[in-house]
C-alpha positions as CSV (number, residue, x, y, z in Angstrom):
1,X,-27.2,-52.7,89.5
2,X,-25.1,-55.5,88.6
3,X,-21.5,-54.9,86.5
4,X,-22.5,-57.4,84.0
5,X,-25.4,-55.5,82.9
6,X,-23.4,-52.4,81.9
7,X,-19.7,-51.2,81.9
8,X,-17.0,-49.2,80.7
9,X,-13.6,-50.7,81.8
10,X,-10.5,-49.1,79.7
11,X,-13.2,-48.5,76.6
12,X,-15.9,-45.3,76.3
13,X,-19.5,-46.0,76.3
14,X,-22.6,-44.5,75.0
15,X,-26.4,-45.1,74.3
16,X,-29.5,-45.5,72.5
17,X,-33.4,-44.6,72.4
18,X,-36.7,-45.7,70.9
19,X,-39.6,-44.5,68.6
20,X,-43.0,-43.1,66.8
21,X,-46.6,-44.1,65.4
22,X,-49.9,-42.1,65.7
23,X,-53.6,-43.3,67.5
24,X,-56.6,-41.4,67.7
25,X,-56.5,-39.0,71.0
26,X,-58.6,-40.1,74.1
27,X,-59.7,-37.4,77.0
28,X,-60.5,-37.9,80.4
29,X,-61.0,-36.1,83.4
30,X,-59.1,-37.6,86.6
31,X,-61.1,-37.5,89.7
32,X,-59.8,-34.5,92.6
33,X,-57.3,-35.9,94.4
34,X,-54.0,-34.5,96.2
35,X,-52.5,-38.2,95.9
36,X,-52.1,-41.2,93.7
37,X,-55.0,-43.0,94.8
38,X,-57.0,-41.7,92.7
39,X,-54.9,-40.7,89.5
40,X,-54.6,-37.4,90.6
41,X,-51.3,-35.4,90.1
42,X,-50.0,-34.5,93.9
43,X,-50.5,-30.4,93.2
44,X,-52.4,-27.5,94.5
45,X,-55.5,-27.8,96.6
46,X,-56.8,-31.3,96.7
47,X,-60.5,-30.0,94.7
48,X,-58.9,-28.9,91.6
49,X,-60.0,-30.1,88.0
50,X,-57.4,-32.9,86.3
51,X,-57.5,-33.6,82.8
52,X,-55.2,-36.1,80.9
53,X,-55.0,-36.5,77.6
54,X,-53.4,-39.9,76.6
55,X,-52.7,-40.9,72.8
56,X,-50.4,-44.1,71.4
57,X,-47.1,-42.7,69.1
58,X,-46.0,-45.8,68.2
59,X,-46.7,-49.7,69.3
60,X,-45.2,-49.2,73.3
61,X,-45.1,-45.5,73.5
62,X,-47.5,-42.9,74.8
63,X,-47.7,-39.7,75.2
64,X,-50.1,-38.3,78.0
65,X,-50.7,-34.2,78.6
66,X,-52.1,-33.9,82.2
67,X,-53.5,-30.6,82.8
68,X,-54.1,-29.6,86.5
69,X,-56.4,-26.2,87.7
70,X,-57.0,-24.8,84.1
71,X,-60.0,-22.5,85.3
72,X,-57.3,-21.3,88.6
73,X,-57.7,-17.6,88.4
74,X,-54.5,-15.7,88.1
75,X,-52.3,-14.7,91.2
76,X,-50.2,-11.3,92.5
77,X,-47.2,-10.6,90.7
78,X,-45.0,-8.6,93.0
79,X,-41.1,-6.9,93.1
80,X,-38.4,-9.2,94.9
81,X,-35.5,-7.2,96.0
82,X,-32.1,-8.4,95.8
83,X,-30.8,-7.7,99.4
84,X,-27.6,-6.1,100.3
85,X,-25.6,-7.3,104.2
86,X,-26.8,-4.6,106.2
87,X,-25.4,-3.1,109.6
88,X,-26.1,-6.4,111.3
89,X,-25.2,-9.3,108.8
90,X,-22.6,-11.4,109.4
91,X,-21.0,-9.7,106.2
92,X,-21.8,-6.6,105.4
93,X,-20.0,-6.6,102.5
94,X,-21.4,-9.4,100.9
95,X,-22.6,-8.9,97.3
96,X,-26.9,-8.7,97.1
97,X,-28.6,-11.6,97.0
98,X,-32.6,-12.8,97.2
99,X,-31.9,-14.3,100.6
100,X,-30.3,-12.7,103.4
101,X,-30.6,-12.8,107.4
102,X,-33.6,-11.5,109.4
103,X,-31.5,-7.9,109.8
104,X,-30.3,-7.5,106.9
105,X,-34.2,-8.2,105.2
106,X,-35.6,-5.6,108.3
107,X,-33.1,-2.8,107.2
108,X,-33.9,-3.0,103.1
109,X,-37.4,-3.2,103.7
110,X,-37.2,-0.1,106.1
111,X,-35.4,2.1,104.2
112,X,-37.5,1.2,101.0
113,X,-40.6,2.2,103.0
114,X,-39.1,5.3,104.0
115,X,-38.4,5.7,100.3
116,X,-42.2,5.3,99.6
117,X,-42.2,2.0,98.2
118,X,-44.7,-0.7,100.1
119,X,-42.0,-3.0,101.1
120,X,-42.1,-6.4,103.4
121,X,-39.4,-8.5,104.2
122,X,-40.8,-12.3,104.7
123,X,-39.5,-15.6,106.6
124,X,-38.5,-18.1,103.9
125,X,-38.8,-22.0,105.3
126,X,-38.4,-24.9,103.3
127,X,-39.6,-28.7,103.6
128,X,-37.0,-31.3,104.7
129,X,-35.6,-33.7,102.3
130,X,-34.3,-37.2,102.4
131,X,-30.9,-35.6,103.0
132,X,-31.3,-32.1,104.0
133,X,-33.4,-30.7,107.4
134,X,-34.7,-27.8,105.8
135,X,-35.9,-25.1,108.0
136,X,-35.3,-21.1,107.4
137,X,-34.0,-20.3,104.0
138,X,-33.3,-16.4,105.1
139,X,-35.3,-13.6,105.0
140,X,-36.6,-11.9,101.2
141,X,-37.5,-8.6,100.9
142,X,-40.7,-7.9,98.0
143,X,-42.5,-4.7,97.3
144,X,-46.1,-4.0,96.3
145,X,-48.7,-6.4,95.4
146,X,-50.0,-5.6,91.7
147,X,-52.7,-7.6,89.5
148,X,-50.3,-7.8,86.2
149,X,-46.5,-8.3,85.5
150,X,-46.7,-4.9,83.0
151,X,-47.5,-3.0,86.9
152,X,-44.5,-5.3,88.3
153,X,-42.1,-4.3,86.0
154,X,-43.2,-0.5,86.5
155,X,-42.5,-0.5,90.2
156,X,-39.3,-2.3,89.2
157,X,-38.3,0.1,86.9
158,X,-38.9,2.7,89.7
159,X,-36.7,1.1,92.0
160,X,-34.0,1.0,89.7
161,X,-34.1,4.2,89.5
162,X,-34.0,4.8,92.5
163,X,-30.4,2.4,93.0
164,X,-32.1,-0.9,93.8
165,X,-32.1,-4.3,91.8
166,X,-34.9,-7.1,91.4
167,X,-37.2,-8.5,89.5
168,X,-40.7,-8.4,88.7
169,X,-42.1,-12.2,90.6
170,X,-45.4,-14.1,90.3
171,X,-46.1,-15.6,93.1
172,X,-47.8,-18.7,91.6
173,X,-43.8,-19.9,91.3
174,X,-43.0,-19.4,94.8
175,X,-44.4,-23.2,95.7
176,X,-47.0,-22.7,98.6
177,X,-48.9,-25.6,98.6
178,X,-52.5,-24.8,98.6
179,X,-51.7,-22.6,95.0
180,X,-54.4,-23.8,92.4
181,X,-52.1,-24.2,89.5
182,X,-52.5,-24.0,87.0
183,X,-49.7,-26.8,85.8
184,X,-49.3,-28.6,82.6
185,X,-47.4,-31.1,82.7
186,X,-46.3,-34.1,79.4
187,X,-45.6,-37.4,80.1
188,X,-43.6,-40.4,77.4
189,X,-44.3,-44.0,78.6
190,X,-42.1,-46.3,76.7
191,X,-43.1,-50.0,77.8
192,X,-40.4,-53.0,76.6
193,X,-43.0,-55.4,76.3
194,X,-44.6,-54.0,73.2
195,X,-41.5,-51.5,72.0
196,X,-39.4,-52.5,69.1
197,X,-37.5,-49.1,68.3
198,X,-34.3,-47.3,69.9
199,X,-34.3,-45.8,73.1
200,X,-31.3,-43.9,72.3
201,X,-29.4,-40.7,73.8
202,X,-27.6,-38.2,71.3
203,X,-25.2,-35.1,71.2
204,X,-25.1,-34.1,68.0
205,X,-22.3,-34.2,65.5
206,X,-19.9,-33.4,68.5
207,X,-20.0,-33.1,72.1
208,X,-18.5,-29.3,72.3
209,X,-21.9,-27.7,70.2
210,X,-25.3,-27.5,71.3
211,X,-27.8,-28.1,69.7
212,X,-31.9,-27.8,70.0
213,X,-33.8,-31.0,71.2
214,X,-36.1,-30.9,68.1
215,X,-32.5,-30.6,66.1
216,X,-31.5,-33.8,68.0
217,X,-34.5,-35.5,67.2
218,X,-34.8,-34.2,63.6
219,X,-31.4,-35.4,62.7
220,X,-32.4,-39.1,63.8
221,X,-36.1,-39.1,62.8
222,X,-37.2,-39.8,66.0
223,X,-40.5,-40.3,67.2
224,X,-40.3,-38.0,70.4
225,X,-37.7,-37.0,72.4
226,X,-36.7,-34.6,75.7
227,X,-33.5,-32.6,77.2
228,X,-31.5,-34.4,78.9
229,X,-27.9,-34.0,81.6
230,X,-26.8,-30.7,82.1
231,X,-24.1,-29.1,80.4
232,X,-21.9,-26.3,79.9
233,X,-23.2,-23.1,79.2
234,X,-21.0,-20.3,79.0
235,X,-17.7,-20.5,77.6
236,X,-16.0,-19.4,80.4
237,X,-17.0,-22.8,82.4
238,X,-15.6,-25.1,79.5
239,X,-16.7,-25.9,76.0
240,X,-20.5,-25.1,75.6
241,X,-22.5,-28.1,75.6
242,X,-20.1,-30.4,77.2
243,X,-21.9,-32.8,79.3
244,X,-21.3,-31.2,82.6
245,X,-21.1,-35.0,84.6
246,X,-21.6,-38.3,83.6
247,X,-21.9,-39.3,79.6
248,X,-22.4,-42.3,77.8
249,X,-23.4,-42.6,74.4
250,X,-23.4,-45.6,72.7
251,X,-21.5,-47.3,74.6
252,X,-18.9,-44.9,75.2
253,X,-17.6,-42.6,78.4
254,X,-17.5,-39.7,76.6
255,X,-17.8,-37.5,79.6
256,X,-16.4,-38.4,83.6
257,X,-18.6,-38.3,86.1
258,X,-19.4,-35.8,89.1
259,X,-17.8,-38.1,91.5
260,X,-20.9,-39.7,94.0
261,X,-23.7,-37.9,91.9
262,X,-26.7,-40.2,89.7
263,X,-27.2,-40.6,86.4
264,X,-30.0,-42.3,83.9
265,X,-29.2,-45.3,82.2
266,X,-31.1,-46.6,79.4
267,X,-30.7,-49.3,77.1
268,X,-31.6,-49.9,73.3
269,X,-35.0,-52.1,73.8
270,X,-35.6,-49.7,76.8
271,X,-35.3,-53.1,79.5
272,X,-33.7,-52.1,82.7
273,X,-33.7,-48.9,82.8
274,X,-32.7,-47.5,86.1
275,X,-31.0,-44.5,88.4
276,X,-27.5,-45.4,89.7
277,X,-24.6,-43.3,91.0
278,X,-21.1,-43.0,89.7
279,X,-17.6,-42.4,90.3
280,X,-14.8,-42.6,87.7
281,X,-11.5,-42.8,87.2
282,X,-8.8,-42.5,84.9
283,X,-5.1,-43.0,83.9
284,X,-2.4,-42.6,81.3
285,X,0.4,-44.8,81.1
286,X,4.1,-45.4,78.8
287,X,6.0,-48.1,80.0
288,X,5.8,-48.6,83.4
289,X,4.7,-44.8,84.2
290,X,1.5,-43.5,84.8
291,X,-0.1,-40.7,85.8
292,X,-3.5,-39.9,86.4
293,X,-6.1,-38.4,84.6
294,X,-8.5,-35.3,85.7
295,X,-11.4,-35.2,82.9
296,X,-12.5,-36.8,79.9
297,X,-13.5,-34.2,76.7
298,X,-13.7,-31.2,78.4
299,X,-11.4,-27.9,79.2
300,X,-8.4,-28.8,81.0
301,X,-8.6,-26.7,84.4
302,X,-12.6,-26.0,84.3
303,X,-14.7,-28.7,86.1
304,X,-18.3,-27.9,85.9
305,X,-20.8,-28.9,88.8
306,X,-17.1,-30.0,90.5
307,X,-16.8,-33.6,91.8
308,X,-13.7,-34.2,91.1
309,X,-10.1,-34.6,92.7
310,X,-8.8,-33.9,95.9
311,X,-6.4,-30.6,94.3
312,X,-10.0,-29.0,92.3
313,X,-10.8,-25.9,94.2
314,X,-12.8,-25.1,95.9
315,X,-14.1,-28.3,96.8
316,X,-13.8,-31.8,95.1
317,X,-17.5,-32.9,96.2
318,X,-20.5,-31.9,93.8
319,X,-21.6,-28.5,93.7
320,X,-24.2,-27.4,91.0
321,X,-23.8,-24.7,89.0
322,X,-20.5,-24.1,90.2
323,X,-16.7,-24.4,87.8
324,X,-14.1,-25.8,90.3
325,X,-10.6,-25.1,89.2
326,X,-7.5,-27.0,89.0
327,X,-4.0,-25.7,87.6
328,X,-2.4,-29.0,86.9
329,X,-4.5,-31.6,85.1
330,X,-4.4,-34.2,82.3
331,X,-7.4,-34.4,80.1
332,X,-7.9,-37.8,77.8
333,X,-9.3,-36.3,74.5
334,X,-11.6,-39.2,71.7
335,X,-12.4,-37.4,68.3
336,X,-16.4,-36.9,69.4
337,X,-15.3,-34.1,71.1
338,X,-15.4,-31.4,68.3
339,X,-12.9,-30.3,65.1
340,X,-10.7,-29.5,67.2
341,X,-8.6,-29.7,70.9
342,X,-8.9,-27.1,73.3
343,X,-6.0,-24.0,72.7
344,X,-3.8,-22.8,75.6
345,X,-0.8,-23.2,77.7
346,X,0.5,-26.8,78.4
347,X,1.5,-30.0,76.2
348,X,0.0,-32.1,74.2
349,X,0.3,-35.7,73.4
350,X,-2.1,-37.1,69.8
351,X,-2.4,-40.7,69.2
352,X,-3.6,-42.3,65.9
353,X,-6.0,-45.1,66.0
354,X,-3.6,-47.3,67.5
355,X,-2.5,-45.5,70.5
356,X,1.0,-44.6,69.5
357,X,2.1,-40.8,69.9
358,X,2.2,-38.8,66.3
359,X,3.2,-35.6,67.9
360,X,3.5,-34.0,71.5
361,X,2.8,-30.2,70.7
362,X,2.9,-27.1,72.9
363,X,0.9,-25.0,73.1
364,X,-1.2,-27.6,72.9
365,X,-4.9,-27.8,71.0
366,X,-5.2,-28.4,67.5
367,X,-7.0,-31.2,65.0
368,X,-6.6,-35.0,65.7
369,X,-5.7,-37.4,63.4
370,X,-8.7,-39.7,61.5
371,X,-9.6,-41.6,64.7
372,X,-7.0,-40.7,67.0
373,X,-7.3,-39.2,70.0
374,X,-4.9,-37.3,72.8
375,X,-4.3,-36.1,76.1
376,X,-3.2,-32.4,77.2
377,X,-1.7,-31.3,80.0
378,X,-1.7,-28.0,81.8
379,X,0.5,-26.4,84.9
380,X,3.0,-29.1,86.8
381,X,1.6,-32.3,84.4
382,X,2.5,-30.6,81.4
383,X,6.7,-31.6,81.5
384,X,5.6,-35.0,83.1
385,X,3.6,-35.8,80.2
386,X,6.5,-34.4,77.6
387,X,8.3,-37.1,79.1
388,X,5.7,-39.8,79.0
389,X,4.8,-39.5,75.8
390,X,7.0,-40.6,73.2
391,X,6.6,-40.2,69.5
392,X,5.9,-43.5,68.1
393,X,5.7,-45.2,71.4
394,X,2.3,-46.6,72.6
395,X,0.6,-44.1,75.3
396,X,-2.2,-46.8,77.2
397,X,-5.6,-44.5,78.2
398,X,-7.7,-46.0,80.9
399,X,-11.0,-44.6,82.0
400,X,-13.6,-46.1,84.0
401,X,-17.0,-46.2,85.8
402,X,-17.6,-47.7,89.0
403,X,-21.2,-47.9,90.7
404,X,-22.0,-47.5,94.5
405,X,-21.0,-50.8,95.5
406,X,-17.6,-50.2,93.7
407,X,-17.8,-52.2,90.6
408,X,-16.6,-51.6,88.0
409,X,-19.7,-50.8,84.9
410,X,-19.3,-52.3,81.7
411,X,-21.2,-51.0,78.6
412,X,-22.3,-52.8,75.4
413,X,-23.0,-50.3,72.3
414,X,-26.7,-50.3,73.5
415,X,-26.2,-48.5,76.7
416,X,-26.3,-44.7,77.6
417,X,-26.0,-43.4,81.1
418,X,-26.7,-39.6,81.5
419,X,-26.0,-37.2,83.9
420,X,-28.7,-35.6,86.4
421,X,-29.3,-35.0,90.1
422,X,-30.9,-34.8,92.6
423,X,-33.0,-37.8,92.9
424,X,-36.1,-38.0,93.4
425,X,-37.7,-41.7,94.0
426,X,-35.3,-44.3,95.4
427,X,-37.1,-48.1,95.5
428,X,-40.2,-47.0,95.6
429,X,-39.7,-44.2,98.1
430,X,-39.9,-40.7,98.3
431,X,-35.7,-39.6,98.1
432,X,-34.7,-36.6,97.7
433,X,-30.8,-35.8,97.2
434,X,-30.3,-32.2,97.5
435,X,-27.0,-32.2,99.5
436,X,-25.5,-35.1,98.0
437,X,-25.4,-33.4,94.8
438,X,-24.5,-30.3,95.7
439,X,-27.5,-28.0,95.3
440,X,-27.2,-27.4,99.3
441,X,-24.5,-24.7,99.2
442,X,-23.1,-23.6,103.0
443,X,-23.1,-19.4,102.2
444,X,-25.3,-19.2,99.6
445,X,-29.3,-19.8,100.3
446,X,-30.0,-18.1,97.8
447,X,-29.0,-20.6,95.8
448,X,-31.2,-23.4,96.9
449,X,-34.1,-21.0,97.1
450,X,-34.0,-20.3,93.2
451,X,-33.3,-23.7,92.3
452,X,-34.8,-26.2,94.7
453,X,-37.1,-24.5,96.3
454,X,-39.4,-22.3,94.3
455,X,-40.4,-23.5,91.1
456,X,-39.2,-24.0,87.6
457,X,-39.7,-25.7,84.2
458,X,-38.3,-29.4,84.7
459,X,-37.8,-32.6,83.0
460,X,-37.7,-35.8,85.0
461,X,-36.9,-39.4,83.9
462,X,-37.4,-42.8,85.6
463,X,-39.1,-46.3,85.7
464,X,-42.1,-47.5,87.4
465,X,-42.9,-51.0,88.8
466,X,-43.8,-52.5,85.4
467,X,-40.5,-52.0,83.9
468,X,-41.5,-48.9,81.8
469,X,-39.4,-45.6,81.3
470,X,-40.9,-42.7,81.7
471,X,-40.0,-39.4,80.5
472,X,-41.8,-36.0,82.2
473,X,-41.5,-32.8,81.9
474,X,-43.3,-29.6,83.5
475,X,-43.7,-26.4,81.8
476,X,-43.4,-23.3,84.1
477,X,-41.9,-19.7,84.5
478,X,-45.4,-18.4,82.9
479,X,-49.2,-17.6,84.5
480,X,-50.3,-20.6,82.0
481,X,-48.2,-23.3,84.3
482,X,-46.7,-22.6,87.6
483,X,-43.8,-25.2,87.4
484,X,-42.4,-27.5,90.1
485,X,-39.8,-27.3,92.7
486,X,-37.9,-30.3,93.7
487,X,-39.6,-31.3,96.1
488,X,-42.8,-31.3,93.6
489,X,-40.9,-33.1,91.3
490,X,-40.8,-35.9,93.9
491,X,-44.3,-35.8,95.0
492,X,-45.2,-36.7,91.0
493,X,-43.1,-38.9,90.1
494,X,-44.4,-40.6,92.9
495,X,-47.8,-40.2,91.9
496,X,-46.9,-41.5,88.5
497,X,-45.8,-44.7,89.8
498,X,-41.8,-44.4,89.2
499,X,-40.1,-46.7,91.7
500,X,-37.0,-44.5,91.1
501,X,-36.6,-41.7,89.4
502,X,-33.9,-38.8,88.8
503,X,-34.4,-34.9,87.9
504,X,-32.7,-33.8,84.8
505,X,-31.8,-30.7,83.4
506,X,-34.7,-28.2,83.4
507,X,-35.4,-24.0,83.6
508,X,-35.2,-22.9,80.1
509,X,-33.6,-27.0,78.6
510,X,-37.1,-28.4,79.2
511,X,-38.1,-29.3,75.7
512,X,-40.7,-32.1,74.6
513,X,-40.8,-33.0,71.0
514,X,-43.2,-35.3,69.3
515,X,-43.3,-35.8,65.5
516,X,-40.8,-32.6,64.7
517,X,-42.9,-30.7,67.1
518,X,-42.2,-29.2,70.4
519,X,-45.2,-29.4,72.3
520,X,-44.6,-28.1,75.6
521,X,-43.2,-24.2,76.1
522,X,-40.0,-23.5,76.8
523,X,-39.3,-20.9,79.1
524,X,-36.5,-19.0,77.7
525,X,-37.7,-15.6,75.9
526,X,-35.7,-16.7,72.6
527,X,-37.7,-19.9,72.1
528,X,-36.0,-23.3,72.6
529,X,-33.0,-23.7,73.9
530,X,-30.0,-25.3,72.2
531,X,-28.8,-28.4,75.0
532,X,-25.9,-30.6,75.2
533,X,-27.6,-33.7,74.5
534,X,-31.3,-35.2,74.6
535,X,-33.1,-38.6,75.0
536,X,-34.8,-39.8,72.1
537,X,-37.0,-42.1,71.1
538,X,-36.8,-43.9,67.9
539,X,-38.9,-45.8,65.9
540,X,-39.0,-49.3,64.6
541,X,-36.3,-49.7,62.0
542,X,-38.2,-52.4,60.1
């Protein structure tokens, strides 16, 4: 990635996305194949039935719905045990989790059995990636094998009764390989050569509100659209929908990075779309003072998916899914962020539009003035800033990217960059990040078990050799498709033809829309989920 293509410098950046049109429907099956040879998607046994459906949207976009092992008769649903540290772990104290070692596993199951229930404990091993050796997981404990999830849910209510916690599991999501699906799985192909619409990301009317995809793409009459980074969640991590890592929309860093970890970026006309990784950095400065910043737009002290600085706690590399802390911090505020400032302890300096201090105000949080923006301060910053800032004095904000190579990324209003991780395709070649971006978590393989290795509803983005974007994503959590793990999520992108590609958000976030109408099934029981921002494509404006 060269700087001149894209940057950010002491400005914020952002992006755009592209758009719609109908064609008549074609169907076709895909010959059996395990690999890409033959068209096949890369799932299951290597004799299953493929069908894709391909139709046009508009002039450069396609949509195609590949169905894999339709007719595959239904699997075991079974109880998975969360498992306590028995006599022999190496802390027996430890809260219950899915995975635990081999001793631990041995003791639950035996007591269960002597309980009456039918109870195993099993090896979990998991394939290498590009970055992690894989190997044994831990040790899970399941009872019972039962035809339906309503007889799942029964022995699990019977276990909870008797003082243990699971969940009913079907097994189709564990990700053995020989499964015979089924999957279903939507793919957007937005080629540049014949595209003339937007290619655009969006957040809504502020950055700290979710809203649904089909919102997103409703608001700007788009012609499709999918989920996109991940975000915050629950108010205790931040500011609900907050990207939770890198975010560029139109041109502006509205959100810092997760220091090291990739991102999407897209332009306008959809040309050059790639994966790079980021780091960013940031400063405030009053004369011939400065101090450095922590975050862009988002909770002083809360740094979701960590990355940060050196002080954050408890680490300052990536870790997904995960709030690192920091007391002391200085957050750089723009008016996307929401009505109004985050409340609580520290200082406060607001800026109008030209950068000179209005007000410093502890407590601090509050409105901003008609395109002005701010910085707060919490813990040891907040006096240093009081000082800084002075009321009618310029206050300089500097925030910027840099990519791998350590230059600095320039922007123009046509570029978005959006967060994600791990990838998946790097050059052409199978590359998978798990450990670089912090879903390999030293203590907890539990955590890589639910999220890397078994399967899950995911959306993945990329571009192939031709110069197209594509946009995927896999329903799962259900009987009617099994999902993907990561590693799955490699294997088809692969098969796709993406010469580098990047997973981003998924579980219950995986939303497709086309024409106002969300056409794959999210997995969350309430329907589709509200998201922090999506990728959408527009249509021609003229």
């Amino acid at each position: 990635m060269s700087g001149r293509l894209f940057g950010v410098g002491a400005a914020l950046c952002a992006l755009a996305l592209v758009g719609a049109a109908t064609a008549p429907a074609t169907s076709s099956p895909v010959p059996a194949s395990s690999g890409p040879r033959h068209g096949g998607l890369p799932l299951g046994a290597a004799d299953l039935s493929e069908t894709r459906t391909t139709r046009e949207l508009q002039p450069g976009v396609t949509l195609t719905r590949i169905v894999r092992g339709a007719d595959a008769p239904a699997m075991a649903w079974t109880v998975e045990v969360s498992i306590p540290g028995g006599a022999g772990s190496p802390d027996p104290d430890a809260p219950p989790t899915a995975l635990k070692d081999e001793a631990s596993a041995a003791e639950l199951a035996s007591g269960l059995r002597a309980k009456g229930f039918d109870a195993r404990s099993e090896k979990v091993t998991t394939a290498a990636t590009a970055d992690y050796a894989g190997g044994t997981l831990g040790w899970r404990v399941r009872v019972g094998t039962f035809p339906t999830e309503a007889a799942a849910t029964a022995e699990r209510t019977r276990l909870r009764a008797a003082g243990y916690t699971g969940s009913a599991w079907y097994t189709g999501w564990d990700g053995d390989a020989g499964d015979r699906g089924p999957w279903r799985v939507d793919v957007l192909t937005i080629d540049p050569k014949k595209f003339h619409g937007d290619l655009k990301a969006s957040y809504g009317p502020d950055l700290e509100n979710r809203e649904t995809t089909s919102a997103l793409a409703a608001a700007k009459s788009a012609t499709a659209g999918v989920n996109a980074g991940f975000f915050v969640l629950d108010p205790k991590a931040g500011a609900p929908g907050d990207p939770a890592g890198v975010g560029v929309y139109n041109g502006r860093l509205l959100s810092e990075a997760v220091n090291g970890r990739p991102g999407l970026v897209v332009h306008d006309s959809a040309r050059g779309t790639e994966v790079e990784r980021f780091t960013w950095r940031g400063s405030v400065r009053a004369g011939g003072a400065t101090l450095p910043l922590d975050g862009i737009d988002r909770v002083p002290g809360l740094i979701r998916n960590c990355g940060g600085t050196a002080d954050d706690t408890p680490t300052a590399r990536p870790l997904h899914d995960t709030t690192c802390t920091d007391p002391d911090e200085l957050v750089a505020f723009t008016p996307e962020f929401g009505k109004q400032t985050p409340k609580g302890d520290g200082a406060e300096a607001v800026l109008d539009r030209t950068g000179r201090v209005v007000e410093v105000r502890s407590p601090r949080g509050g409105t901003l003035p008609a395109g002005g923006r701010s910085v707060q301060a919490t813990g040891a910053y907040a006096p240093q800033l009081a000082a800084l800032a002075k009321r009618g004095q310029p206050l300089r904000i500097q925030s910027g990217l840099k990519d791998t190579k350590g230059r600095d990324v320039t922007a123009s209003r046509s570029t978005s960059i959006l967060n994600g991780g791990p990838e998946l395709v790097h050059d052409g070649r199978r590359h998978v990040t798990p450990a670089a971006d912090g879903m390999v978590q030293p203590g907890n393989p539990s955590f890589y078990y639910g999220w890397v290795h078994k399967r899950n509803p995911r959306t993945l983005a990329g571009t192939d050799a031709e110069g197209r974007t594509v946009l995927v994503t896999a329903d799962g959590r259900s009987t009617g498709s099994l999902g993907l793990s990561i590693n799955e999520s490699a294997d088809v992108a692969g098969s796709l033809g993406l010469r580098d590609a990047i997973n981003l958000d998924g579980g219950g976030s995986t939303t497709m829309v086309v024409d106002d109408q969300v056409i794959n099934d999210p997995s969350d029981a309430t329907g589709e989920r509200p998201v922090g921002d999506a990728l959408l494509v527009l249509p021609d404006p003229h």
